[in-house]
C-alpha positions as CSV (number, residue, x, y, z in Angstrom):
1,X,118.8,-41.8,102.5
2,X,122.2,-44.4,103.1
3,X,124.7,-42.7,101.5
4,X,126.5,-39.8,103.5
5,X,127.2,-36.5,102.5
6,X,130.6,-35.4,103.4
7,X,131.2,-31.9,104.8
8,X,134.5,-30.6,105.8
9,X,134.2,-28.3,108.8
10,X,136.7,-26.2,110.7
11,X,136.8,-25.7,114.6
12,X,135.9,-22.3,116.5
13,X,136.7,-20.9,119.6
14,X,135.1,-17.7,119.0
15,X,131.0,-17.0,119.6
16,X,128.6,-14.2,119.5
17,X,126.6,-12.8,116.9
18,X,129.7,-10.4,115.5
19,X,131.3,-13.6,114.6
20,X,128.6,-15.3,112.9
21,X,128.2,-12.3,110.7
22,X,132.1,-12.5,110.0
23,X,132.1,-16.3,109.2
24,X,128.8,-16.1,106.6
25,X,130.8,-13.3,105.2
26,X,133.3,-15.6,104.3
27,X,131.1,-18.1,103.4
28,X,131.0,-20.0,106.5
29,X,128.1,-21.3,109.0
30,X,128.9,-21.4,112.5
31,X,127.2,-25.2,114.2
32,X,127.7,-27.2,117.2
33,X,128.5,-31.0,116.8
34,X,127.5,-33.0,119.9
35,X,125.7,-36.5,121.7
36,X,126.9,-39.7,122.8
37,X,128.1,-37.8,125.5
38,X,130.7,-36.6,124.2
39,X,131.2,-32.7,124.5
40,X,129.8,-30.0,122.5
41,X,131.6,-29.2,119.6
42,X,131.7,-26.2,117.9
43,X,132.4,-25.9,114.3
44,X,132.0,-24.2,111.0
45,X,130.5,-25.4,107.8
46,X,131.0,-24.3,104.4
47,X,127.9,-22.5,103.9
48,X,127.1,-23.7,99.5
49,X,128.0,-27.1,100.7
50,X,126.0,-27.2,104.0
51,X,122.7,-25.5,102.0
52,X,123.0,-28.1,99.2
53,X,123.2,-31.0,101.8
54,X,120.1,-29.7,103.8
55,X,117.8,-29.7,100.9
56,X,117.3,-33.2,101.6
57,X,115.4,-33.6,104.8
58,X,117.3,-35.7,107.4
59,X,120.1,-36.0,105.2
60,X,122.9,-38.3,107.0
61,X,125.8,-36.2,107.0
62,X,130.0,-36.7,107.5
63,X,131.4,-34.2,109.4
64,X,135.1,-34.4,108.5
65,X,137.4,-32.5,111.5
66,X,140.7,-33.0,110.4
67,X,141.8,-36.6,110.4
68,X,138.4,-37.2,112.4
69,X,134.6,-37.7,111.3
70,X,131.5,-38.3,112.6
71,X,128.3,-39.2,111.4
72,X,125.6,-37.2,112.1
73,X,122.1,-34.8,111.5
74,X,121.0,-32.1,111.6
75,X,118.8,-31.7,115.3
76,X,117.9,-27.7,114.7
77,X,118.7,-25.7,111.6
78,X,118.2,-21.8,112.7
79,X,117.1,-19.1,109.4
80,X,116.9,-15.9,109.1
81,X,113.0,-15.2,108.7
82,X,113.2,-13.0,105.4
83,X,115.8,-14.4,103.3
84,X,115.7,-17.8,104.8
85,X,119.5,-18.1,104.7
86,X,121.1,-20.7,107.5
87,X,122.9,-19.0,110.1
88,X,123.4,-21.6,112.8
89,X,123.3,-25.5,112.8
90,X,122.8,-28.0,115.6
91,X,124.3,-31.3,114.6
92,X,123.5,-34.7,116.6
93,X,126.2,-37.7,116.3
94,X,124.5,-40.9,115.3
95,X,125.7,-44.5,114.6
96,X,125.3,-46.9,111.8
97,X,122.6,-49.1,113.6
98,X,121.1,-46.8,115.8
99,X,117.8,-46.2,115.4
100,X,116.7,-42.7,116.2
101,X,113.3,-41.0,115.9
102,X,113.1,-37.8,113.0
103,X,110.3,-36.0,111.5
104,X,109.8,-37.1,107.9
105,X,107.9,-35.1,105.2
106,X,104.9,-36.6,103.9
107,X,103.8,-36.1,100.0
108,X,100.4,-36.6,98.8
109,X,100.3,-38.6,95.4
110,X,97.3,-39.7,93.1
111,X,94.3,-38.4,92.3
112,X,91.1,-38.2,94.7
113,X,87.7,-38.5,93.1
114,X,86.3,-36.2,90.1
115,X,84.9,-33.6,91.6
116,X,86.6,-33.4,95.0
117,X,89.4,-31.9,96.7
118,X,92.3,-32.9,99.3
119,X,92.8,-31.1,102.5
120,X,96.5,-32.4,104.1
121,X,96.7,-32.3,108.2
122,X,100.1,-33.5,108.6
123,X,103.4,-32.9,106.5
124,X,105.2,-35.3,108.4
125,X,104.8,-38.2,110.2
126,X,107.2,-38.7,113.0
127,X,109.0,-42.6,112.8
128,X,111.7,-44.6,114.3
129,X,114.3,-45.6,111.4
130,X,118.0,-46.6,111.3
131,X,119.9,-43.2,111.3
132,X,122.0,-44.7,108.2
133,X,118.6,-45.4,106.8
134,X,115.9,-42.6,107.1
135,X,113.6,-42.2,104.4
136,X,114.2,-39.3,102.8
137,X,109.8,-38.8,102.2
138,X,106.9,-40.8,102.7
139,X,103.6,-40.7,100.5
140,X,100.1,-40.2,100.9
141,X,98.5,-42.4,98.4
142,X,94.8,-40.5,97.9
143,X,94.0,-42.2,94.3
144,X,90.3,-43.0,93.9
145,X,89.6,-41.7,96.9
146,X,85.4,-40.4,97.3
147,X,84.2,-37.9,99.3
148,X,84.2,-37.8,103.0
149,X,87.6,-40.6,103.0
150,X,89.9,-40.1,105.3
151,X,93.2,-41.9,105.2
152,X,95.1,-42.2,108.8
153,X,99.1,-42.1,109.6
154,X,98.4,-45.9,109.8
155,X,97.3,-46.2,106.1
156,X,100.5,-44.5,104.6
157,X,103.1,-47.6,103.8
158,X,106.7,-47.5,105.8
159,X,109.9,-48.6,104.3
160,X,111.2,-52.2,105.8
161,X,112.6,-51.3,109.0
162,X,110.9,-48.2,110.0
163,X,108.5,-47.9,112.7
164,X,105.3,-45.3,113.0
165,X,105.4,-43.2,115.8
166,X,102.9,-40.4,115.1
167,X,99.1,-41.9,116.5
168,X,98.2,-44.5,113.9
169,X,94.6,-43.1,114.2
170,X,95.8,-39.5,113.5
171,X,94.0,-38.3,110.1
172,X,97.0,-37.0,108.0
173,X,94.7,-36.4,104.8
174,X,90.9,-36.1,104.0
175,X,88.7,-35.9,100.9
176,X,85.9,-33.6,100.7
177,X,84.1,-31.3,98.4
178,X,84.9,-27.6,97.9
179,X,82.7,-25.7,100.0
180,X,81.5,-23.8,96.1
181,X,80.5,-26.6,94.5
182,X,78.4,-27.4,97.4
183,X,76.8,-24.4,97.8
184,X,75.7,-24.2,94.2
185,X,74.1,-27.7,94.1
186,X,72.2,-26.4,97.0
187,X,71.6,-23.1,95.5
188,X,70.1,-25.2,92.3
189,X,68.2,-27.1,94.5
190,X,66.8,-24.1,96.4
191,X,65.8,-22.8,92.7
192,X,64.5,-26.0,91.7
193,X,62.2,-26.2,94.6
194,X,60.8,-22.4,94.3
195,X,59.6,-23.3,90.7
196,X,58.1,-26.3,91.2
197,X,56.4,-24.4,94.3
198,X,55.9,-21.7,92.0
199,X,54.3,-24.0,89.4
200,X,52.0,-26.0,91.3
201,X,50.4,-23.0,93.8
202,X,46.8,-22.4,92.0
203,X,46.0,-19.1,90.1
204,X,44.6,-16.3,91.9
205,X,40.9,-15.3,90.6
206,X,40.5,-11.9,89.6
């Protein structure tokens, strides 16, 4: 994703947890804006805005500060654990050109084999990209696939420009039969056996 998003924050002086619940009251997320050694700066977000902005992962954002912006990410977004709503945001400064590592979520797409099923280790693959040009997914292609395939972190195709960090040997998905199907063929099998066992064993005399 090239295009940033542009948020307008405010600055803070104040902390604590009383006023984090008074600024998402009004609809605000308290965050920190800092690297390039410059000093930390603390900040709030509009919270619609900011939640809108993160649904895209690694989204490239401008933080306006009054007549001032910066480019950045987000580094850490905190959640509450039952409602999932944001309620603090580290924010790294990055520059166009600068290549910086980031986690990026990996789809699977296609179609294994008829008959078998996918099991997905990783959900991201962790790359080096330009920070004004991280790709916003990456996919797992699984079409065609058969049975006992395993496709590597080295196998998924990278955008121009972006380099694999995650072991190229790691197995991010693998192909395999449900564990049911298997153990009816073998079930079958077992029955198949017992009759023709059953069938070829001589009468017994009276």
């Amino acid at each position: 994703m090239s295009d940033a998003l542009t948020l307008v924050a405010e600055p803070r002086t104040e902390f604590g947890k009383g006023f984090a619940r008074r600024a998402r009251a009004a609809g605000k997320i308290p965050a920190v804006l800092y690297g390039h050694g410059t000093d930390p700066v603390h900040i709030t977000l509009p919270a619609h805005d900011t939640a809108m902005a993160l649904k895209h992962a690694n989204a490239l954002l401008t933080i306006q500060i009054g007549k001032d912006s910066q480019l950045a990410i987000a580094k850490d977004v905190q959640r509450e654990p039952v409602h999932r709503v944001i309620e603090h945001i580290d924010l790294i400064i990055v520059k166009k050109g600068e290549k910086i590592t980031v986690d990026v979520p990996l789809h699977v797409v296609g179609e294994s084999a008829p008959g078998t099923i996918h099991i997905q280790d990783h959900t991201t693959l962790q790359v080096v990209a330009e920070a004004t040009h991280i790709p916003e997914s990456l996919e797992a292609n699984i079409e065609g696939l058969e049975e006992g395939h395993n496709l590597t972190a080295g196998q998924v195709e990278l955008p121009k420009g972006v380099e694999l960090v995650t072991d190229a040997e790691a197995i991010v998905v693998n192909i395999a039969v449900p564990r049911s199907a298997v153990a009816s063929e073998d079930e079958a099998g077992d029955e198949t056996a017992a009759a023709d066992a059953s069938a070829e064993a001589p009468a017994e005399s009276e």
